[in-house]
C-alpha positions as a printed NumPy array, in Angstrom:
array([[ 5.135, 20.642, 30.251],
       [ 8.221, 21.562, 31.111],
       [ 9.833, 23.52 , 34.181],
       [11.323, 26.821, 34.426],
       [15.177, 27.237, 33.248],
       [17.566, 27.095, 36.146],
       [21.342, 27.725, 36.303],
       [23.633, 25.162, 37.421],
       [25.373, 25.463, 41.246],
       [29.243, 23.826, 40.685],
       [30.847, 21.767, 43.475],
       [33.407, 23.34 , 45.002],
       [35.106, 19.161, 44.774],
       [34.244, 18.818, 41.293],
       [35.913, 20.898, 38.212],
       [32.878, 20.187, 36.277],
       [30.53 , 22.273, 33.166],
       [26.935, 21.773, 31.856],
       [26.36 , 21.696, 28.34 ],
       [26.934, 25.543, 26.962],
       [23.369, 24.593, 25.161],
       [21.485, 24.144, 28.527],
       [22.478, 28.292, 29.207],
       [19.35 , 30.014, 29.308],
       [18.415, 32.811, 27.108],
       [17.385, 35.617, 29.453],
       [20.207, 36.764, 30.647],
       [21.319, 35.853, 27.347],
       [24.118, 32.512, 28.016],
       [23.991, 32.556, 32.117],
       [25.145, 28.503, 33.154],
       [26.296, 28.286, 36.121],
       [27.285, 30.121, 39.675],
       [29.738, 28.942, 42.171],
       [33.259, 26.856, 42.183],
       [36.003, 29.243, 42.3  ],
       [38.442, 30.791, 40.013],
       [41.161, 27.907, 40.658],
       [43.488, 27.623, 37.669],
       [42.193, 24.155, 36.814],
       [38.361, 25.65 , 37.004],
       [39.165, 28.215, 34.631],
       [40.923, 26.58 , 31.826],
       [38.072, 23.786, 31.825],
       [35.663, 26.595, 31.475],
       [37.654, 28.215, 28.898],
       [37.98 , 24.887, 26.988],
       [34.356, 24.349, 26.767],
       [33.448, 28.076, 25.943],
       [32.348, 29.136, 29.018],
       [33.488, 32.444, 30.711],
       [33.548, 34.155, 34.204],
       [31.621, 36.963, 34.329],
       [30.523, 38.435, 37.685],
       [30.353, 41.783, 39.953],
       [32.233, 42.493, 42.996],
       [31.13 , 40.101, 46.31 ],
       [28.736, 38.273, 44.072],
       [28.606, 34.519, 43.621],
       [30.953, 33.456, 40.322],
       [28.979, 33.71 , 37.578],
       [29.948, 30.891, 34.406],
       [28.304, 32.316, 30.664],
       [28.354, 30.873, 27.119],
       [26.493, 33.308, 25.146],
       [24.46 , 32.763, 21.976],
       [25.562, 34.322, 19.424],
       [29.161, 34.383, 20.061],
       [31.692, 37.5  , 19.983],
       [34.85 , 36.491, 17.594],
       [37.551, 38.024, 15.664],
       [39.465, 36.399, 12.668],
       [42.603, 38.025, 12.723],
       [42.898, 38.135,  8.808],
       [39.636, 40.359,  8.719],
       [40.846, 42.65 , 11.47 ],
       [39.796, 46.375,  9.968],
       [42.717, 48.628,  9.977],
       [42.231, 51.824,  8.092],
       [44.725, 54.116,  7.676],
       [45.314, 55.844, 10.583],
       [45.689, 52.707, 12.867],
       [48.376, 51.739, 10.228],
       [49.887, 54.703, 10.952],
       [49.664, 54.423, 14.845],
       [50.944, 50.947, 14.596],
       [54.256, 52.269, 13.179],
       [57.085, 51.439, 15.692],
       [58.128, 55.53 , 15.67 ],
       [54.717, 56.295, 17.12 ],
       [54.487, 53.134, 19.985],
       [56.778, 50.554, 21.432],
       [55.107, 46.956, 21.905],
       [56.031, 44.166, 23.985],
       [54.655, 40.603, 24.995],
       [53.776, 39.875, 28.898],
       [56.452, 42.335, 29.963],
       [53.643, 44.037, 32.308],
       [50.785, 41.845, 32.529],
       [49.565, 42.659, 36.128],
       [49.73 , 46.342, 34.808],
       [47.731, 45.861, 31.75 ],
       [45.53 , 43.998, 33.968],
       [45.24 , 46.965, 36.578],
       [44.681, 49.37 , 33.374],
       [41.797, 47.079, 31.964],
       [40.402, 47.797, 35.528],
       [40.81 , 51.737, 35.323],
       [42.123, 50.814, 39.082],
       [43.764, 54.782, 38.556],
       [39.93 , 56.014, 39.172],
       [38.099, 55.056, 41.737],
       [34.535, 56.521, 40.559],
       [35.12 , 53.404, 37.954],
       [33.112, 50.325, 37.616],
       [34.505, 47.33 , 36.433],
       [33.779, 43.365, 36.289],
       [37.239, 42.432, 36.883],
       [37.616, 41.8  , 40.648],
       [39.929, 41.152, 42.956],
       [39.926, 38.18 , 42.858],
       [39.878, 37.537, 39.171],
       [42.736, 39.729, 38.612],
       [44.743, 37.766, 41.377],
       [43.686, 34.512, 39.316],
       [44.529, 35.878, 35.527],
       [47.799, 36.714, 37.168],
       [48.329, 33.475, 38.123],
       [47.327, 32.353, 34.917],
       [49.914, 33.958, 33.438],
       [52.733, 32.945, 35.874],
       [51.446, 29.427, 34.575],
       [51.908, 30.531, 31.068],
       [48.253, 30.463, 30.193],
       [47.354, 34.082, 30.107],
       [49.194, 36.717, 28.117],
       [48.976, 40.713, 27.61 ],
       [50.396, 42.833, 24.753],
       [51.366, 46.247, 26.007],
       [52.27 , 49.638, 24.367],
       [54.327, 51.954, 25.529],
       [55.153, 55.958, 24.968],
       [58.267, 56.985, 26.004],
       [57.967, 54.711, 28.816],
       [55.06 , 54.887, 30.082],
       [52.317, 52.269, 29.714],
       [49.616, 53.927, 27.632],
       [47.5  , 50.829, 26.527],
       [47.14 , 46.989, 26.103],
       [45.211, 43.652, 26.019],
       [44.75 , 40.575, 28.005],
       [43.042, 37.211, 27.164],
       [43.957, 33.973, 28.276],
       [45.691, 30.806, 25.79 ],
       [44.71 , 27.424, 24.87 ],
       [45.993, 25.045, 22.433],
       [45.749, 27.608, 19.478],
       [43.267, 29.443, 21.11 ],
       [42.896, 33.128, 22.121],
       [40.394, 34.115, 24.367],
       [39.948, 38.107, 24.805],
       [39.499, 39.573, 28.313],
       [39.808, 42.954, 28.14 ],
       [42.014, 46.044, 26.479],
       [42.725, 49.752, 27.445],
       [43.698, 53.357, 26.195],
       [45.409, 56.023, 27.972],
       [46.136, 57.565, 24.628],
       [44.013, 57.708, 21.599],
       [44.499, 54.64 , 19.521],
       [46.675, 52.785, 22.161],
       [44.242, 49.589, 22.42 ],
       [43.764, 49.703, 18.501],
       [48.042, 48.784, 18.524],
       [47.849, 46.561, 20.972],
       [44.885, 44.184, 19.353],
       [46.263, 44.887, 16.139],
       [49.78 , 43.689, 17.184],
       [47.767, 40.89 , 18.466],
       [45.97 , 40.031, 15.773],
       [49.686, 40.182, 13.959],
       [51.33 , 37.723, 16.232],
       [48.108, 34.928, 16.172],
       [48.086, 34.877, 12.436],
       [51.868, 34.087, 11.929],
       [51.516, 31.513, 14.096],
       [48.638, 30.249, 12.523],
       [45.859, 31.007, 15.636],
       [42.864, 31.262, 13.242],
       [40.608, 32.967, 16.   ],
       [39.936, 35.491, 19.567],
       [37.22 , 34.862, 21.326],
       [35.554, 38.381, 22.079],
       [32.683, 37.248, 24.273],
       [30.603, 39.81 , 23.98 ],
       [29.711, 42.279, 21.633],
       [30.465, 46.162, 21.744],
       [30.581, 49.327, 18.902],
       [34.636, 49.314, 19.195],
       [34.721, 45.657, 17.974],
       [32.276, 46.126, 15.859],
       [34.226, 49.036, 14.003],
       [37.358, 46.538, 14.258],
       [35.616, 43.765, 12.575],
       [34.342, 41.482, 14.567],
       [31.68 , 39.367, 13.825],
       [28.302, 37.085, 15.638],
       [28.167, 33.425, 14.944],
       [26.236, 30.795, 16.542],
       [27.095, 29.31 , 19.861],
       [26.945, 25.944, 18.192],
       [29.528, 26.966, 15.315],
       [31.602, 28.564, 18.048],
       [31.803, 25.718, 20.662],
       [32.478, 23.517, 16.984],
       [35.72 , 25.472, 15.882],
       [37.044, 25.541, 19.639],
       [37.255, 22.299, 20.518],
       [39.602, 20.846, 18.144],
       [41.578, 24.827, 18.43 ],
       [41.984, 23.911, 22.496],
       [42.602, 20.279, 22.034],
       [45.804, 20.809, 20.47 ],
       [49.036, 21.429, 22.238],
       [46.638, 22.513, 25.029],
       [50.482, 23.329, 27.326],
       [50.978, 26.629, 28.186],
       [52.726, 28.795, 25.49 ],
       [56.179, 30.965, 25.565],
       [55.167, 34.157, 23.462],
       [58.411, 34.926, 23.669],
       [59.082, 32.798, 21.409],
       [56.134, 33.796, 18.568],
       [56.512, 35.677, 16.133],
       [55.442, 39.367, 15.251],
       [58.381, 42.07 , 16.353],
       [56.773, 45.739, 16.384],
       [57.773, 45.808, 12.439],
       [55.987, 42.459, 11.501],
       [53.199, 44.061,  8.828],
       [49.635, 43.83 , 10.454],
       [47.275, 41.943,  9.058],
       [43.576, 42.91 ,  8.235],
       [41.121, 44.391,  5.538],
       [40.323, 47.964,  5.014],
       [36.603, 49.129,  6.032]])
C-alpha cells in the first residue's frame, strides 16, 4: 500500500527537478517548494516544464500541471475586430523596449486593492532574466503611453507565457497577437500558457497532456538553448498576423 503524495523540498546547493509525473493531482501539478528564483533555477525549471507559482511571503512554489495550457501560433483566433486593432494606425508595438513596465502592468502595481502572484521578488528575477536575454515582453503603445503587453520567458525555440495586460480594450489581444506573429516567422511552433482561463480560451488555446507537453519541449529547449536578440526577429507592426477565424 502505498503512502500519501508529498511535494519535493529543493536544496538551496543543488539546481535540481523531480520528474513533472511525480506532481500530485490535488492541487492539480504542485512538485516542489523551496530553492530560489536564481537565474540558473529558473531556466532548469523552465526546461523541464516546471513553473513558479507562489503568493507573496510564501515558500516558492515549482508546478507542472496536467493537462497543459498551450497556444500554436498558426491557430491563434483573430476575428475581425482584433485584425482591425492590430493595424499599426490604431497601436504602436515594440520588442523589450519596456519590459520592467510591462512587468509592473501584468502586476496592476497602479492599484493597490490588487492581488497578484507576481512578487517582488519574481519580478526582480524576470527582470534579470531579461537583462540575460532570456525573458522578453511585447508592448503597445497609444500615443505614448503604455496601454498593454506580454511577458514570458525564452528557450531554445521555446516561448513560455507569463502574463499580459490591458489598459485599453483590446491592448493584450495586439500584443499576443504580434507575438504569435513574430514566433511563427521564426519558426517557434509553440507558448506555453500554463494554465487555463476564458480569454485564452476565446484566443484559441488548447489542453494537451502533460506527457505530450513535456515530449514537444524538450527537443524545442534543447536547441540553441542561448539567450535570443528579438531585435533581430522578425515581425515589424505591418508583418500580417497569423491565426484562424472563430
Amino acid at each position: 500500500m502505498s503512502g500519501p503524495a508529498t511535494i519535493t523540498w529543493l536544496r538551496p546547493d543543488r539546481i535540481e527537478f523531480p520528474d513533472p509525473s511525480t506532481a500530485l493531482s490535488e492541487p492539480n501539478g504542485l512538485l516542489a517548494a523551496g530553492g530560489d528564483l536564481d537565474p540558473r533555477r529558473l531556466l532548469a525549471a523552465y526546461g523541464n516544464g516546471i513553473f513558479p507559482w507562489y503568493e507573496d511571503g510564501l515558500r516558492i512554489l515549482g508546478w507542472s500541471t496536467d493537462p497543459r495550457c498551450v497556444l500554436y501560433p498558426g491557430r491563434l483566433r483573430v476575428n475581425r475586430s482584433l485584425r482591425r486593432a492590430a493595424r499599426p494606425e490604431r497601436f504602436e508595438v515594440s520588442v523589450d523596449q519596456a519590459f520592467d513596465d510591462v512587468v509592473a502592468g501584468c502586476t496592476r502595481a497602479d492599484d493597490p486593492r490588487a492581488g497578484t502572484w507576481i512578487t517582488r521578488e519574481m519580478a526582480a528575477a524576470y527582470s534579470q532574466l531579461n537583462r540575460l536575454g532570456y525573458a522578453h515582453s511585447v508592448e503597445v503603445w497609444r500615443d505614448s503611453r503604455l496601454v498593454g503587453g506580454i511577458y514570458g520567458v525564452s528557450l531554445g525555440t521555446m516561448f513560455f507565457g507569463e502574463s499580459m495586460f490591458s489598459r485599453v480594450a483590446d491592448a493584450s489581444k495586439v500584443a499576443l497577437a504580434h507575438l504569435a506573429a513574430r514566433l511563427q516567422a521564426r519558426g517557434w511552433p509553440m507558448i506555453d500558457c500554463q494554465l487555463p482561463n476564458p480569454h485564452l480560451d476565446r484566443l484559441g488555446a488548447t489542453l494537451i497532456p502533460r506527457a505530450e507537453f513535456l515530449a514537444d519541449l524538450l527537443p524545442l529547449v534543447n536547441r540553441a538553448a542561448e539567450p535570443t536578440d528579438w531585435s533581430e526577429m522578425p515581425g515589424a507592426p505591418a508583418l500580417p498576423i497569423p491565426g484562424e477565424a472563430p
